[in-house]
N, C-alpha and C positions, 0 to 999 in steps of 0.2 A: 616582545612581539605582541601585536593587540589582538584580539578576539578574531574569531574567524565568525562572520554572517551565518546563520542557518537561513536556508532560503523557505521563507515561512508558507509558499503553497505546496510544498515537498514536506513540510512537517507536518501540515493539516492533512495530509492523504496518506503515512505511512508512520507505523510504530516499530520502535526496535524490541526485540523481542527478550528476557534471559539470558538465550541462546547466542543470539548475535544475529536471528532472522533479522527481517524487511517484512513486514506484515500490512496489508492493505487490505480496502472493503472489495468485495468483484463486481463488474460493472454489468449494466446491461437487465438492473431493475427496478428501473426508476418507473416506467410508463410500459403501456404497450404490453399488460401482462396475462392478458384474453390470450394474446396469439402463443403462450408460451405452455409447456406443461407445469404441472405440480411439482414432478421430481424434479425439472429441471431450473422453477425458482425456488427449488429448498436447496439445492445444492448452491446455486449463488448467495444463500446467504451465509453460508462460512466465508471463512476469513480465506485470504489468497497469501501466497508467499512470494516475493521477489526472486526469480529467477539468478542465478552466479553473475552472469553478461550484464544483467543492468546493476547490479547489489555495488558494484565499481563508480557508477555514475554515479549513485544515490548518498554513495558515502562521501563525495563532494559537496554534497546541498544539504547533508547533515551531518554537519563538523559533530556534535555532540552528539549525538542518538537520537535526539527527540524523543 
């Protein structure tokens, strides 16, 4: 049977973890950071976890873990 594709912009935006997480950056700090609080862009910059309901979808577009 041949190789299965990793779909390469689902591997640039998500890491597997150890564990077996879905590991992603959180959105929403790129620009536009006057209008935002302190607390609330240091909390975006940890790391986010993939939810169970999509961790199904993402394990399609990443045969190997990335």
């Amino acid at each position: 049977m041949p190789k299965m594709k990793t779909n390469r912009s689902a591997a640039k935006r998500f890491r597997k973890t150890a564990s077996g997480k879905l590991k992603h950056k959180r959105a929403f700090l790129r620009h536009i950071l006057t209008s935002k609080t302190s607390k609330r862009k240091r909390q975006l910059r940890r790391a986010g976890f993939v939810g169970p309901a999509d961790r199904k979808r993402l394990e399609v577009l990443l045969p190997y873990g990335a």
